[in-house]
N, C-alpha and C positions, 0 to 999 in steps of 0.2 A: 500682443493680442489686440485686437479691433473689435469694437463697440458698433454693434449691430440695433437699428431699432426701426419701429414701424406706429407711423400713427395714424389711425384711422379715422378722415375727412368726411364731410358732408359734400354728398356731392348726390346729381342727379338735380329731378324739378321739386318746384317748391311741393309739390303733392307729398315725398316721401320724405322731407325735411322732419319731422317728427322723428323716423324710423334713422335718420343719419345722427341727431343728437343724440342719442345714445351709444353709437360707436366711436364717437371722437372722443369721448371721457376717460379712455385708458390708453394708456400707452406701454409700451412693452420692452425692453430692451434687455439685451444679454452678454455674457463674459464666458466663451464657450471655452472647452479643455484644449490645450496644446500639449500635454503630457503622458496622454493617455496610449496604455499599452498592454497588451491582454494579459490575463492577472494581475493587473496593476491598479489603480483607482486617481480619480482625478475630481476637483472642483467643480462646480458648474453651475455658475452665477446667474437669477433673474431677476431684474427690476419691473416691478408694477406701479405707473404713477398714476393718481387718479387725479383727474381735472376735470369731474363737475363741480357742480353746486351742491349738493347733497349727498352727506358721506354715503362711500361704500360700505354695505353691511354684509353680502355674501356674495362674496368675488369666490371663488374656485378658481385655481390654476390647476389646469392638466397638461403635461409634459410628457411625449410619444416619443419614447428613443426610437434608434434605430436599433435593427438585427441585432444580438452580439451584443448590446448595450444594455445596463442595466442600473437601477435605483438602490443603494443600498440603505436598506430598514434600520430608520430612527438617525438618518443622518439631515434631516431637514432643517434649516434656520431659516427663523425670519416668517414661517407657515407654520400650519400644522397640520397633521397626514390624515385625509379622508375617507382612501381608498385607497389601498395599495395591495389590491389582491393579487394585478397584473404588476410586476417589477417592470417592466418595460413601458407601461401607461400610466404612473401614478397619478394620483389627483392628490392635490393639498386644497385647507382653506385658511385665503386669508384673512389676516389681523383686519378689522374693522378700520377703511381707511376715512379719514375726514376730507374735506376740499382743499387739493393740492399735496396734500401726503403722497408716501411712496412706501411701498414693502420690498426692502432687498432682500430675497432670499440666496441660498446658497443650500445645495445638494454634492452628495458623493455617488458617482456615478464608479462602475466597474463593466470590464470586458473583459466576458465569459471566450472561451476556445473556439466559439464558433464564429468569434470576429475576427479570428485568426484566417480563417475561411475567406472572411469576408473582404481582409486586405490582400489575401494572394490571389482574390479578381477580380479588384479594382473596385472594390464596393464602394461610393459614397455613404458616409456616416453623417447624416441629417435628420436631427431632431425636427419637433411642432411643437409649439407654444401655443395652447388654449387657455385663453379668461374668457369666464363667463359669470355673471353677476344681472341682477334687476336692472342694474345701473347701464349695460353699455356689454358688447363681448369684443375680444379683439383674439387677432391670430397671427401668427408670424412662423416662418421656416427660417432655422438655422441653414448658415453655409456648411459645406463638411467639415466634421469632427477630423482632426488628427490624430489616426489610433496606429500604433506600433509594434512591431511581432517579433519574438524573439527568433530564433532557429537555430538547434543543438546539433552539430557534427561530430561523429567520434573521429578524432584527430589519430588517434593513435592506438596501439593496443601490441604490449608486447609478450614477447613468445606465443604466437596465436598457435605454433602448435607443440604440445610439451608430452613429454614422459616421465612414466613413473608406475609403482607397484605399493601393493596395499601399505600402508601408516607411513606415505612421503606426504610432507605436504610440499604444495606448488605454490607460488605467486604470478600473479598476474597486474600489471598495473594497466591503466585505463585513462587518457586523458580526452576531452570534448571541449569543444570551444564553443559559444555562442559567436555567431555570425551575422547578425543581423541588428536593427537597433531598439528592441525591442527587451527590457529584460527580463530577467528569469529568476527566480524566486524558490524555484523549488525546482528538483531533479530523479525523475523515478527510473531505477536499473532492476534489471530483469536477466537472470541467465537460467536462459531455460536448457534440462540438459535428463541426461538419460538418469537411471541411479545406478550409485557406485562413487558420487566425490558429494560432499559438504561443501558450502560455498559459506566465506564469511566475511567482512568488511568492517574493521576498525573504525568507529569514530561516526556510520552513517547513525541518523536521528532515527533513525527505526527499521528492522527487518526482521523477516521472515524467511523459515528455511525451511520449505515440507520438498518433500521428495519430488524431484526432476525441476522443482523449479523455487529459485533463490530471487525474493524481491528485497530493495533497499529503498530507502528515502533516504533526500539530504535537501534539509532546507539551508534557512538562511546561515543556521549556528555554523552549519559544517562551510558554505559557501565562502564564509567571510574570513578563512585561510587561505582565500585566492585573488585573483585580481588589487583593485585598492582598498581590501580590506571591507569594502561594505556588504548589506546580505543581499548583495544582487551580482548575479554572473553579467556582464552587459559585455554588449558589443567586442568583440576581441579579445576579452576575457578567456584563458582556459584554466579545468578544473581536473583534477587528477586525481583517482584512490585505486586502493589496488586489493584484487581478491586475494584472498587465502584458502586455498584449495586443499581438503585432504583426499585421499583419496579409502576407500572402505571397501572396494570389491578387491578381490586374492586374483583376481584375471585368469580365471580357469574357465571357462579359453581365455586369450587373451583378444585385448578388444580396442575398436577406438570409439571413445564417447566425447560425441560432436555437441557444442554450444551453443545455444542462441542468444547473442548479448541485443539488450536492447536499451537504450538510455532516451528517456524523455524528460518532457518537462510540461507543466501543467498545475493547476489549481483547484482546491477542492476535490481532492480524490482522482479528478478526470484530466487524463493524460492528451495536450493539445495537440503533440507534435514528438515524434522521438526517429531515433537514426537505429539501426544494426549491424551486426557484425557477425562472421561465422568464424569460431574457433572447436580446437579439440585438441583432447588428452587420452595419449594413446595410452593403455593400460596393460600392463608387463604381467607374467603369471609370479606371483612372490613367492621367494624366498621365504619370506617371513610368516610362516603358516603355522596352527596350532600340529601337533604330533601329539595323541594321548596313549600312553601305554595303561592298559587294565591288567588285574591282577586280585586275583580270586581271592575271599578270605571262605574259608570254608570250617567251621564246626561242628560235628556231626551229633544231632542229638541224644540227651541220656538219659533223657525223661520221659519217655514216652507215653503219649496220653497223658502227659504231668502239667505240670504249670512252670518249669523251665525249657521253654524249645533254646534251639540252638541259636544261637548269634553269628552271621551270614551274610553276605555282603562281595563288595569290590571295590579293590582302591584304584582313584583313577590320579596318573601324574603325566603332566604335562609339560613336555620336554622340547616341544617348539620353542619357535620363537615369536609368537603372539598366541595373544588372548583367545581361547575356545571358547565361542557364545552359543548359547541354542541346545546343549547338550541334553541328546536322549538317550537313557539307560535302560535297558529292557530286562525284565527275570521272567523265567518259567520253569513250573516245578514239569521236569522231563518225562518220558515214559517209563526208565529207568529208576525214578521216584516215585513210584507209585505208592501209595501212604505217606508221601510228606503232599504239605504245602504250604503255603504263605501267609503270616500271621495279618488279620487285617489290621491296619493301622500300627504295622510296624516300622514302616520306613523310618529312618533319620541318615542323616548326613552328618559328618564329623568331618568339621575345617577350621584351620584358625585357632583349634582349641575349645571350640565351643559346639553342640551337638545342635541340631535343628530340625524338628519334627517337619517330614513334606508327605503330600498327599498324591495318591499316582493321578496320573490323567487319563491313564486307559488299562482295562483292568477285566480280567472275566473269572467269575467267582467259582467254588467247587464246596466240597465237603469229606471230610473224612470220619465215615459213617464209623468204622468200630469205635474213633472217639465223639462221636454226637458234636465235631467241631468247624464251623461253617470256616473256610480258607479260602486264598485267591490263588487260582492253578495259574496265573500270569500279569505281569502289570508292569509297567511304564511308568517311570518319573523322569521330569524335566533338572535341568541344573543349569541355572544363569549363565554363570564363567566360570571356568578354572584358566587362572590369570598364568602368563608364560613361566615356565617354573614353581608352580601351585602344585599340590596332590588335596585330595579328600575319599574319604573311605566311608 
């Protein structure tokens, strides 16, 4: 690192000698970042010396990052924070200096995604140094910052194109290297895809699975299973997990549902830079399909206009080979029964041994006038699952 500084002389004719004694009194010098790399955070040293005769009582320092550069809140030593509405303009004020004193401060500076921008076209990253006080102002420009960017490649991806039929799962593994020298801290995957498969990933630090589209995060916990161990992907480092794929559609038709893998990398929520890849999973019509056979129970009633109706129903057994979801069962008292109909609030299910009051979802009402008895001429109930090899009545 090199030590940069600036002092500001008297100069000109004696007429404006007043107006120069007061810019010689400060001097300014800095210990600017060499390590800095977007989403990364780096040091960034300033010396205030004051060289009059009478202490400094209200020196302000204000520090103008550049683009992409930023102040992070409550990291100041040596000042203390004035204004810091703008992160990229903060103002501090300093420690009340006496004659020949010095305030060494020392901040933490970060670069946001858009200094990533800003090294892929040649930006210079040059700060300004303002003091300004009673006493004297002084100002000085930093040479450029040295800021670093990472860059994630997907290196590899195998079986980009797989098959398979409802309840296979797949695997897929996935390896990215960073390329660049900037590092990486965090890594957001994206597979975006039709619906009909579940996407899942062992061991990422957080995900999400809503329909057509599968996101994951992996910071540093998962990263530091790769490279030398620390939580940074850097330079030539690659990092490797792998999906687990089921697949949910019966591929009646059968179909091909295409991917969109996307892997980035970025901080605070905001995605800097990420690579893609196009994969698919052709999907087979299955084998493995529910089969429900019904089977009437029927009792004819013998109570007529009594207070014992018949007990009436259908047992359903499910002789596939997966799970029936979604099931709709329909009743309607026929033309042919004309003087029967359906008791309201008679439905139950009997499964497992245990009976279960359900209520229809669609339903149109009637009455059977010789018995003043209000009935439903028809109705629909739903039924979760009958699991493969399951019946209920």
């Amino acid at each position: 690192m090199k030590i940069f500084s600036v002092f500001l002389t008297a100069i000109g004719l004696m007429l404006f000698a007043s107006a120069s004694v007061f810019s010689q009194n400060i001097l300014i010098t800095f210990l600017k970042s060499d390590s800095l790399f977007v989403c990364g955070t780096d040091t960034f040293f300033i010396k205030v010396q004051h060289n009059g005769s009478a202490p400094l009582n209200d020196g302000a320092l204000k520090v103008t990052l550049p683009p992409g550069i930023s102040y992070i809140p409550g990291s100041i030593s040596g000042a203390s924070e004035q204004n810091i509405s703008d992160l990229q303009q903060p103002v501090f004020s300093l420690p009340v200096l006496p004659a020949g004193a010095m305030a060494s401060t020392g901040m933490l500076i970060s670069a946001n995604c858009s200094a990533a921008d800003g090294v892929d076209t040649g930006q210079l990253f040059i700060a300004s140094i303002n003091v300004t006080s009673s006493s004297g102002n002084a100002q000085i420009n930093t040479s450029s910052f040295i800021v670093e960017t990472g860059l994630i490649l997907i290196e590899s991806v195998s079986d980009v194109l797989m098959t398979g039929e409802k309840g296979d799962t797949l695997l897929r593994k996935i390896c990215v290297k960073n390329t660049r020298l900037g590092k990486i801290g965090t890594l957001y995957f994206e597979d975006e895809h039709k619906d009909g498969i579940t996407v899942d990933i062992a061991d990422a630090t957080s995900q999400t699975n809503d329909p057509g589209l599968y996101q994951a995060v992996f910071a540093g916990d998962f990263i530091d299973n790769f490279g030398d161990g620390d939580q940074w992907l850097e330079i030539g480092e690659t990092l490797c997990f792998t999906e687990r794929i089921i697949i949910t559609d019966c591929g009646i038709p059968e179909y091909n549902n295409p991917s969109t893998l996307r892997v980035g990398w970025g901080c605070g929520g905001e995605t800097c830079r990420y690579d893609s890849a196009m994969v698919a999973i052709e999907i087979k019509k299955s084998n493995k399909v529910p089969d429900l056979v019904f089977s009437p129970v029927w009792n004819p009633p013998t109570d007529y206009c009594g207070n014992t109706p018949a007990v009436t129903g259908v047992k359903i057994v499910n002789i596939g080979l997966a799970d029936a979801t979604k099931i709709q069962v329909g009743f309607a008292a026929i033309d042919s029964l004309a003087g029967f109909g359906i008791g309201n609030n008679s439905f139950r299910v009997l499964a497992n041994g245990a009976t279960t009051p359900i209520t229809p979802n669609l339903s149109t009402t009637g009455n059977l006038f010789d018995c003043g008895l209000p009935v439903l001429n028809s109705a629909s109930v739903s039924v979760p699952k009958i699991g493969s090899g399951d019946s209920l009545l």
